[in-house]
VEXDRENKE-436216 format. One line per field, with one value per residue (C-alpha): x, y, z; residue in one letter. Coordinates in steps of 0.1 Angstrom, whole numbers. Layout:
BEGIN
u X_...
v Y_...
w Z_...
code a_...
//
This chain:
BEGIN
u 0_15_17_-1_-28_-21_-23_-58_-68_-53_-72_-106_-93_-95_-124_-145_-127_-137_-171_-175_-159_-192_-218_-203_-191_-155_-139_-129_-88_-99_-122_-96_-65_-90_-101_-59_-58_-79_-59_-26_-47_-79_-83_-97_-123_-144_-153_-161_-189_-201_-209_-227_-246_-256_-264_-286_-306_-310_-326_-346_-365_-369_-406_-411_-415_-424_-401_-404_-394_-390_-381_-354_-335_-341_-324_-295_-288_-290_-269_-243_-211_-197_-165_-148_-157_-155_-122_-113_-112_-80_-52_-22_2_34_57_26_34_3_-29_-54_-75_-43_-32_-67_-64_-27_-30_5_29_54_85_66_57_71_88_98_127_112_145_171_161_123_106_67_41_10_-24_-52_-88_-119_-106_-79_-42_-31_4_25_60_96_116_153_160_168_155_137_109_109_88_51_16_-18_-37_-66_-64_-40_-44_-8_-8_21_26_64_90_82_85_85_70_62_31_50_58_37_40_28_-5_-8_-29_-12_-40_-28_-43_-40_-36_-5_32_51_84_82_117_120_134_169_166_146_130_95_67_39_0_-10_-44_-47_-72_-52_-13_10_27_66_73_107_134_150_181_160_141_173_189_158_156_187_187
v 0_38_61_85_56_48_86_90_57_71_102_83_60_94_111_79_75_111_103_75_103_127_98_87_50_50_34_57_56_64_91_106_102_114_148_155_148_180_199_194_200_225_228_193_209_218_184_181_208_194_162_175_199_167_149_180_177_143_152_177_156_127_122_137_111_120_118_107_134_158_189_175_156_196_209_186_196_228_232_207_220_214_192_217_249_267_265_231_249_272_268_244_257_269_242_215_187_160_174_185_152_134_142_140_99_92_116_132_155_139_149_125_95_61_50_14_0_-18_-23_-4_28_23_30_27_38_13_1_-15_4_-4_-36_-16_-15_22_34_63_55_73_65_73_92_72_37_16_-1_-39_-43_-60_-59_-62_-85_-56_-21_3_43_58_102_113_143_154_147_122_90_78_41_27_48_85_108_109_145_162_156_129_99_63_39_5_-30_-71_-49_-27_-42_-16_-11_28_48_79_107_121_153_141_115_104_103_90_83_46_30_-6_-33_-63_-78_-73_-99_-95_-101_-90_-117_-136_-114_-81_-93_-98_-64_-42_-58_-51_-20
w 0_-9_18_8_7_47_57_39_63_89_85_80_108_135_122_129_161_169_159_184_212_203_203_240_230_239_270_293_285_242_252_276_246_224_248_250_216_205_235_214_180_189_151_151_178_142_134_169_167_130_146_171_153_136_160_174_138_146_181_166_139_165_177_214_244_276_301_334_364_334_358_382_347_331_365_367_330_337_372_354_338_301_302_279_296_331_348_333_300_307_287_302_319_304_326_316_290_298_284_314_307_308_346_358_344_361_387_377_357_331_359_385_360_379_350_346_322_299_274_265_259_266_299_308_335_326_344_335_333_318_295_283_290_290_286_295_271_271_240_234_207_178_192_177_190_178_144_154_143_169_181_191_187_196_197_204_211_210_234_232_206_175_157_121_109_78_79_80_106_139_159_194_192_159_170_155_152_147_146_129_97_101_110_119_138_152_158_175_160_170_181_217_234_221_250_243_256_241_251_240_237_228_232_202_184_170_134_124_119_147_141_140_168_194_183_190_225_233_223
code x_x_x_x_x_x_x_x_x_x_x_x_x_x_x_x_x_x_x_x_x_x_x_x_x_x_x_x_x_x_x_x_x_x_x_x_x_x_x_x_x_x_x_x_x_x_x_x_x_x_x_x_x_x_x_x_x_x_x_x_x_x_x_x_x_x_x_x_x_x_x_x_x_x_x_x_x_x_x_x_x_x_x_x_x_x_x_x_x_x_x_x_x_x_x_x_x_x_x_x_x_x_x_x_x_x_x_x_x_x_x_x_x_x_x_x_x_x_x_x_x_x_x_x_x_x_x_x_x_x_x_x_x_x_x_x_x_x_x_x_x_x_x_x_x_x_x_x_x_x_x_x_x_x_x_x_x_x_x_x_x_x_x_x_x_x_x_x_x_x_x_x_x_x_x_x_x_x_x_x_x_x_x_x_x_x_x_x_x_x_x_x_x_x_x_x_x_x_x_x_x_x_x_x_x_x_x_x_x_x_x_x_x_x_x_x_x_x_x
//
């Protein structure tokens, strides 16, 4: 497949991702990647809004129903606040890299992450939380992460620094999206260390050579 052919499913990939964030469906670890996610890139907050004026038409045209305790459910509405506005909606702080969503899920800063080795070069903060193993990462510059494909889904934001794969380039703020379909062996860039948010729903399984295999784990 071209690559200009794995960007535009990429692309498709995250906008249908984002649409399951609007309509509510996403485990709590996706929906929280996906909330830093449009932090990092507030342009994206556009499609955001189109879908839920959508959804509002939707609303709109559906057939009224009575509802049961109609004025306390209007007055709970009405005394609740927006997740994206209020005081929650202020801009990070300067000294801030996680996203506000982020350190409300780990509880913490990227200076207090408990980071364990995981190889050479590769340390990792995870827990397990609603089916889903989530993920803080630190990558060395330049390492390579052994090549492998998934055996579920995997949603990868990258919040500081960058890595290339077979795919392209993957910046603050890009969301990876891999699964069974994509084999891919990521390696950060040179100029800093890669950290990354990754929310999975499945193991992964290696695939590079024997040879490959033993170099990348040692690092």
């Amino acid at each position: 497949m071209a690559e200009s052919d794995m960007v535009h499913e990429q692309i498709d990939a995250i906008d249908a991702l984002i649409a399951h964030y609007v309509a509510g469906s996403l485990p709590e670890p996706a929906r929280v990647l996906i909330r830093s996610h449009l932090e990092l890139k507030p342009d994206n907050h556009r499609l955001v809004n189109t879908l839920e004026l959508l959804a509002g038409g939707a609303l709109e045209n559906t057939p009224e129903a009575a509802i049961a305790d109609r004025r306390q459910r209007l007055a709970a509405i009405f005394s609740s606040t927006s997740p994206d506005s209020g005081p929650q909606a202020a801009k990070r702080p300067k000294t801030a890299l996680f996203p506000r969503a982020l350190r409300a899920l780990v509880g913490f800063e990227v200076a207090d992450v408990p980071w364990r080795k995981r190889l050479p070069g590769l340390k990792e903060y995870s827990l397990d939380m609603d089916g889903c193993e989530v993920r803080l990462m630190w990558i060395r510059p330049g390492r390579a992460l052994p090549a492998h494909t998934h055996k579920g889904v995997e949603l990868i934001l990258v919040l500081d620094g960058a890595f290339n794969d077979e795919r392209g380039h993957f910046g603050p703020g890009d969301i990876s999206i891999a699964d069974e379909t994509v084999d891919h062996r990521p390696v950060a860039e040179m100029d800093r260390p890669c950290i990354a948010f990754a929310v999975s729903d499945g193991p992964i399984r290696l695939t590079g050579s024997f040879r490959q295999i033993i170099g990348d784990l040692i690092g």
